[in-house]
mmCIF file of the C-alpha atoms, coordinates in Angstrom:
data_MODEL
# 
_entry.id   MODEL 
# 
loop_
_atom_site.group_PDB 
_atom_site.id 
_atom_site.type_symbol 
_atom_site.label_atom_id 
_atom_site.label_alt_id 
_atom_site.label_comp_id 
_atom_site.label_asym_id 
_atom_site.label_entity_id 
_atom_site.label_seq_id 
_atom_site.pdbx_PDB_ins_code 
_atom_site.Cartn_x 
_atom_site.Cartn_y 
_atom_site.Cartn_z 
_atom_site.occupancy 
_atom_site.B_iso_or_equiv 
_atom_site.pdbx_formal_charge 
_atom_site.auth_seq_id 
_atom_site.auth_comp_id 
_atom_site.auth_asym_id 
_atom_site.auth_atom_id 
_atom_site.pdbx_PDB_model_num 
ATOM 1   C CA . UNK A 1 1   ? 0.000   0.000  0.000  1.00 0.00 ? 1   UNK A CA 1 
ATOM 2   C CA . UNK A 1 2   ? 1.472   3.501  -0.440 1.00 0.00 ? 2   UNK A CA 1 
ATOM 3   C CA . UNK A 1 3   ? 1.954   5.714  2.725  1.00 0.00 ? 3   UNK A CA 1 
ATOM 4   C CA . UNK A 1 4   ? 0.382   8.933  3.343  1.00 0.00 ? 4   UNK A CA 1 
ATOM 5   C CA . UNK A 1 5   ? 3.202   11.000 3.855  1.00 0.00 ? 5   UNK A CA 1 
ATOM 6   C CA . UNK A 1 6   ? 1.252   14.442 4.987  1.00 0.00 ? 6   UNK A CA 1 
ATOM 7   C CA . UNK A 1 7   ? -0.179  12.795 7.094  1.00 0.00 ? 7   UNK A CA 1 
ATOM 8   C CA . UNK A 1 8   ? 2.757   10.740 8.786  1.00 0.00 ? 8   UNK A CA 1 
ATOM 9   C CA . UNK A 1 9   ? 4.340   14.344 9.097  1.00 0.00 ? 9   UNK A CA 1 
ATOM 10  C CA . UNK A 1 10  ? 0.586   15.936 10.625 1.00 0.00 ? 10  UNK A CA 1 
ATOM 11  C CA . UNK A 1 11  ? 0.765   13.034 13.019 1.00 0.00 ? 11  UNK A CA 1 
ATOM 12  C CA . UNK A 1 12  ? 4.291   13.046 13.997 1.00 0.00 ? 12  UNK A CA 1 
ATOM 13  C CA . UNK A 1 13  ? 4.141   17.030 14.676 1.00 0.00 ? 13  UNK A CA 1 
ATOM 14  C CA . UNK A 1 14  ? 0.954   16.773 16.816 1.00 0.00 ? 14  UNK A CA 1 
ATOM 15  C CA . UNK A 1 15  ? 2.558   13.546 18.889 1.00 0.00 ? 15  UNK A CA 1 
ATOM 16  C CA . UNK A 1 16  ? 5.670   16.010 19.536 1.00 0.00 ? 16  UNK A CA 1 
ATOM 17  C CA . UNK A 1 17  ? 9.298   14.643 20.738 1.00 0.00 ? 17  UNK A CA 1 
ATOM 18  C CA . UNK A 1 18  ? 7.518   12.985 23.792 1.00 0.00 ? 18  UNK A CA 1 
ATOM 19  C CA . UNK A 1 19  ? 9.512   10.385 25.019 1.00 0.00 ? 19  UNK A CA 1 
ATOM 20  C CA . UNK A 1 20  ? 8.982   6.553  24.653 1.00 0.00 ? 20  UNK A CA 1 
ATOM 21  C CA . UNK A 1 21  ? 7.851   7.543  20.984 1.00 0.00 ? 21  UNK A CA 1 
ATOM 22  C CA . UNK A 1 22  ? 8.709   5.394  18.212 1.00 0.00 ? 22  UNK A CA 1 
ATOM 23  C CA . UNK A 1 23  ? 7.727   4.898  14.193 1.00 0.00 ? 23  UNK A CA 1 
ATOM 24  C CA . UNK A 1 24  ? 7.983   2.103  12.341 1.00 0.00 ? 24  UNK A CA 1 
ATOM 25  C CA . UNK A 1 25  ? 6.336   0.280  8.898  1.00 0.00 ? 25  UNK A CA 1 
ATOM 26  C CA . UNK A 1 26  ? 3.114   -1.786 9.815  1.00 0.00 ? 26  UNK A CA 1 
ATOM 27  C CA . UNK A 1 27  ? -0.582  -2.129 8.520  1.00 0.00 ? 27  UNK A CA 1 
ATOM 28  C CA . UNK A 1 28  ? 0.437   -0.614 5.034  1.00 0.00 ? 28  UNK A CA 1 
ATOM 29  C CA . UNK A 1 29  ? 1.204   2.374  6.680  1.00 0.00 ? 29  UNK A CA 1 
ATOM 30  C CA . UNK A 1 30  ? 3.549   4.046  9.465  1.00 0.00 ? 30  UNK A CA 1 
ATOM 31  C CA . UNK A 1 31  ? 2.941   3.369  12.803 1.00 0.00 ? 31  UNK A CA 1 
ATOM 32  C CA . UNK A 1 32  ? 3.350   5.132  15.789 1.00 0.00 ? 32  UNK A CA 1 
ATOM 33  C CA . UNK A 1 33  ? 4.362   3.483  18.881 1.00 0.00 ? 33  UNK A CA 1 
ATOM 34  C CA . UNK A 1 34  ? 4.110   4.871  22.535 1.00 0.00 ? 34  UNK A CA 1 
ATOM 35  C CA . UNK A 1 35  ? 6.642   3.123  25.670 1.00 0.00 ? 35  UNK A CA 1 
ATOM 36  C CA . UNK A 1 36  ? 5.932   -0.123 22.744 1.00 0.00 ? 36  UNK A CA 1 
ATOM 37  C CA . UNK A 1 37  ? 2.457   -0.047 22.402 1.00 0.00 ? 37  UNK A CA 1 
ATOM 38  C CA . UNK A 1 38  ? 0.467   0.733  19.235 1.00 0.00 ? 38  UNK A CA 1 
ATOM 39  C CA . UNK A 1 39  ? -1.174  4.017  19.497 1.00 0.00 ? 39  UNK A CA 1 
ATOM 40  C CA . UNK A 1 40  ? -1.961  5.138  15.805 1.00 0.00 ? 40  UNK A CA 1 
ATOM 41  C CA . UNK A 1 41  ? -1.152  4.791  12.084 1.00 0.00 ? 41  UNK A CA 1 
ATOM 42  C CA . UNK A 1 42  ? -1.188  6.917  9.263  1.00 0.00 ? 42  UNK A CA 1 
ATOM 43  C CA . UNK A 1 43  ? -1.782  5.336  6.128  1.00 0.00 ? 43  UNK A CA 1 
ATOM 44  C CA . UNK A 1 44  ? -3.391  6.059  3.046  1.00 0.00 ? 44  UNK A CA 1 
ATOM 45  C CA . UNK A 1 45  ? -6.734  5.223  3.210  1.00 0.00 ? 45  UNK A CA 1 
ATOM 46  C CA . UNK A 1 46  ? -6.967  7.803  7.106  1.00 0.00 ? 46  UNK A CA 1 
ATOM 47  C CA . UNK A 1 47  ? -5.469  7.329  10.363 1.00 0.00 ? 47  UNK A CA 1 
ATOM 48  C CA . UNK A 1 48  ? -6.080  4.775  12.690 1.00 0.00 ? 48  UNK A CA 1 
ATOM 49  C CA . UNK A 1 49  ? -6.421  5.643  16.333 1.00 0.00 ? 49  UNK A CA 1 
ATOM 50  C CA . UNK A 1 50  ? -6.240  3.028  19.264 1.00 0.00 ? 50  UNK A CA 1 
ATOM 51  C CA . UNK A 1 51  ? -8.828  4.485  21.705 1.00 0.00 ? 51  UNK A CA 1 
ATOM 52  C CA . UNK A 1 52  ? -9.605  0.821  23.914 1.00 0.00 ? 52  UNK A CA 1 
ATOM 53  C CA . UNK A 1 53  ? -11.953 -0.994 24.179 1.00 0.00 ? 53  UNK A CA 1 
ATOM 54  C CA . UNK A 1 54  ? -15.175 0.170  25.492 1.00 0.00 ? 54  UNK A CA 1 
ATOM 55  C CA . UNK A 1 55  ? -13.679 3.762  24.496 1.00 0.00 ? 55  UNK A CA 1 
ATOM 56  C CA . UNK A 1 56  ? -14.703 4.601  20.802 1.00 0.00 ? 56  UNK A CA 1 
ATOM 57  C CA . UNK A 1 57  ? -18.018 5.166  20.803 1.00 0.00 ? 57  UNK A CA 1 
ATOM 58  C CA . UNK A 1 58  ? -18.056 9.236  21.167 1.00 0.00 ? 58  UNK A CA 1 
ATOM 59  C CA . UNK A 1 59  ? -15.296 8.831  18.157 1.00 0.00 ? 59  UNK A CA 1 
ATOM 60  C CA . UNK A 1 60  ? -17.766 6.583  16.290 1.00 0.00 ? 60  UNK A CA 1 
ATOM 61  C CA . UNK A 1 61  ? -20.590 9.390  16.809 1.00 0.00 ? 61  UNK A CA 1 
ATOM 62  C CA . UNK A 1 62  ? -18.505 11.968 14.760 1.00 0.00 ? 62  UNK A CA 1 
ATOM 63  C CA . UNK A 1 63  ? -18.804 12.209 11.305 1.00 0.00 ? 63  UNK A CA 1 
ATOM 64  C CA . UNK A 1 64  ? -16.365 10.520 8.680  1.00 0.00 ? 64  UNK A CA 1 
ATOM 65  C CA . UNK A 1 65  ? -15.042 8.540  12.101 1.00 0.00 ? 65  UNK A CA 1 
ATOM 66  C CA . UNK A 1 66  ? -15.560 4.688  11.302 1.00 0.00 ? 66  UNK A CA 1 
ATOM 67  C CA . UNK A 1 67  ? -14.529 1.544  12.806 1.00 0.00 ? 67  UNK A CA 1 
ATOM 68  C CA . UNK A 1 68  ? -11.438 0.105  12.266 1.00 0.00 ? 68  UNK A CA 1 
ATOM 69  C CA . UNK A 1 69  ? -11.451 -3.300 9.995  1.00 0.00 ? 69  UNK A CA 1 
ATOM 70  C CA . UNK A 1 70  ? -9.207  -6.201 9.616  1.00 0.00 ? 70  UNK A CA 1 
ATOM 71  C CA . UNK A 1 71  ? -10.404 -7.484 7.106  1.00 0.00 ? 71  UNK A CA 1 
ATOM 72  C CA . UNK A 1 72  ? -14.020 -8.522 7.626  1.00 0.00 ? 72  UNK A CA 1 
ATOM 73  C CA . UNK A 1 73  ? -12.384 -8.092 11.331 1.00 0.00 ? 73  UNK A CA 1 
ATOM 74  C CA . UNK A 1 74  ? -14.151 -5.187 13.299 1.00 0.00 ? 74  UNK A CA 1 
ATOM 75  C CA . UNK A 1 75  ? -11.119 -3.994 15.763 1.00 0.00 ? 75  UNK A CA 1 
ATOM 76  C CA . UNK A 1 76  ? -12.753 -2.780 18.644 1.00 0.00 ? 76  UNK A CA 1 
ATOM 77  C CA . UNK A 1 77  ? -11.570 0.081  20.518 1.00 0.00 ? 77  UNK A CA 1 
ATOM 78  C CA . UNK A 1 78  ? -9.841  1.612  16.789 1.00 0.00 ? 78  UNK A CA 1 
ATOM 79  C CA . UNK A 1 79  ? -11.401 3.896  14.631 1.00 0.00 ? 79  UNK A CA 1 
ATOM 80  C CA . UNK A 1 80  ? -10.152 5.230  11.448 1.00 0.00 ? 80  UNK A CA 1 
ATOM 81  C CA . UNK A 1 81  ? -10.480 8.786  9.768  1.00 0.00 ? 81  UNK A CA 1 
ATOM 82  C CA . UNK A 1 82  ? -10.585 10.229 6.084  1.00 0.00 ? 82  UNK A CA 1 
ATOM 83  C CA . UNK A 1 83  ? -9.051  13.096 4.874  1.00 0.00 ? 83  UNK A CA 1 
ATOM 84  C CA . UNK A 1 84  ? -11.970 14.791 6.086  1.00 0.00 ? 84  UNK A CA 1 
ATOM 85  C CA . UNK A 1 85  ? -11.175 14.116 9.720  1.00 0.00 ? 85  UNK A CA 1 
ATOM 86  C CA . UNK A 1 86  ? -7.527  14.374 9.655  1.00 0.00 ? 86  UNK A CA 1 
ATOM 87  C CA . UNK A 1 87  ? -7.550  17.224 7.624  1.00 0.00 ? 87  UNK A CA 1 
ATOM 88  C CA . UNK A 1 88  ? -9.699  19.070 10.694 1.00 0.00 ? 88  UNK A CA 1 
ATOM 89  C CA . UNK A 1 89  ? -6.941  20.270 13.028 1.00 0.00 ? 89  UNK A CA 1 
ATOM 90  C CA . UNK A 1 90  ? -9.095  20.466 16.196 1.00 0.00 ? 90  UNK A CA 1 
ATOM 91  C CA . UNK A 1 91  ? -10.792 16.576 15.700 1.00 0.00 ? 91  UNK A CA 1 
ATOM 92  C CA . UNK A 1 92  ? -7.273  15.447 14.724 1.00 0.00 ? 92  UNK A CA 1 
ATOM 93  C CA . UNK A 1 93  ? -6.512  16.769 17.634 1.00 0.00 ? 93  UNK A CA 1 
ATOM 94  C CA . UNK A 1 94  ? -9.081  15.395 19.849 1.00 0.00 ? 94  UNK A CA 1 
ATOM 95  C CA . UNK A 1 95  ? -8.067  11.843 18.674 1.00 0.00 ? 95  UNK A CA 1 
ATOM 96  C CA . UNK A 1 96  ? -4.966  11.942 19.022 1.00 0.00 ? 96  UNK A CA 1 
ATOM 97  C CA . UNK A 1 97  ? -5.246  13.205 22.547 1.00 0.00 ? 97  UNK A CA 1 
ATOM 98  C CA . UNK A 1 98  ? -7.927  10.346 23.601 1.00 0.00 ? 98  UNK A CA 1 
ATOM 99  C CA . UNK A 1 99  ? -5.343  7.539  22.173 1.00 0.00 ? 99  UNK A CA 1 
ATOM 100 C CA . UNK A 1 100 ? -2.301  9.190  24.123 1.00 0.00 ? 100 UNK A CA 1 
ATOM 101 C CA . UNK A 1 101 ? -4.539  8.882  27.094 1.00 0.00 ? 101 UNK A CA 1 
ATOM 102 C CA . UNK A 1 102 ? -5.311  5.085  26.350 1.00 0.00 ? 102 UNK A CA 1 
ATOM 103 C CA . UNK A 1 103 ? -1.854  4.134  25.593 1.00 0.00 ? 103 UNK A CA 1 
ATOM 104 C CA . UNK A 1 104 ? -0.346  6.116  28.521 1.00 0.00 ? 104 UNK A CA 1 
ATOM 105 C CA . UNK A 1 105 ? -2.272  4.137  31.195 1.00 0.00 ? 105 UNK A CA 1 
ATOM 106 C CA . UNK A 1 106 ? -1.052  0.891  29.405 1.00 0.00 ? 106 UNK A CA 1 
ATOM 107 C CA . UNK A 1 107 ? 2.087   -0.705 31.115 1.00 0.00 ? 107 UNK A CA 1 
ATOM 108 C CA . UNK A 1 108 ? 5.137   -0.010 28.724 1.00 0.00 ? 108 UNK A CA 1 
ATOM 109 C CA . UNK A 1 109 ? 6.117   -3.570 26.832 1.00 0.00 ? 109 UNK A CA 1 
# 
């Protein structure tokens, strides 16, 4: 799959030099780990967001914010976002923030 590379570079500006951060290839797109957990991937069909379990369903109230699918798979607790929602700086935002939360209560692997 090709990579999104405005958006790799939106993501990795909003995410900041925080420490435990790392990138790598994964899911046909570039991922974005926290202390070695998952937390989101750009790629370039939207961005994923890891939100939990039990967590996404104010992200899956917003429009253009869908559930994440592997596959036929539904991933529960990740939600993915079009252009139109990663393109809005303030719901981008909002995301983002919600999966740092998730992934910062997570013990670091």
């Amino acid at each position: 799959m090709a990579r999104d590379r405005g958006l790799e570079e939106l993501m990795r500006e909003e995410l900041g030099d925080r420490p435990g951060l790392a990138e790598k290839s994964m899911f046909g797109g570039w991922a974005f780990m926290l202390n070695g957990n998952l937390l989101c991937c750009a790629r370039h069909d939207g961005m994923l967001i890891r939100l939990g379990k039990g967590n996404d369903g104010w992200a899956l109230a917003l429009p253009g914010v869908i559930q994440m699918l592997s596959g036929e798979r539904v991933m529960h607790g990740w939600v993915r976002g079009g252009a139109e929602v990663y393109g809005d700086d303030t719901l981008r935002r909002r995301l983002l923030d919600a999966a740092l939360a998730y992934v910062e209560s997570l013990p670091r692997k």
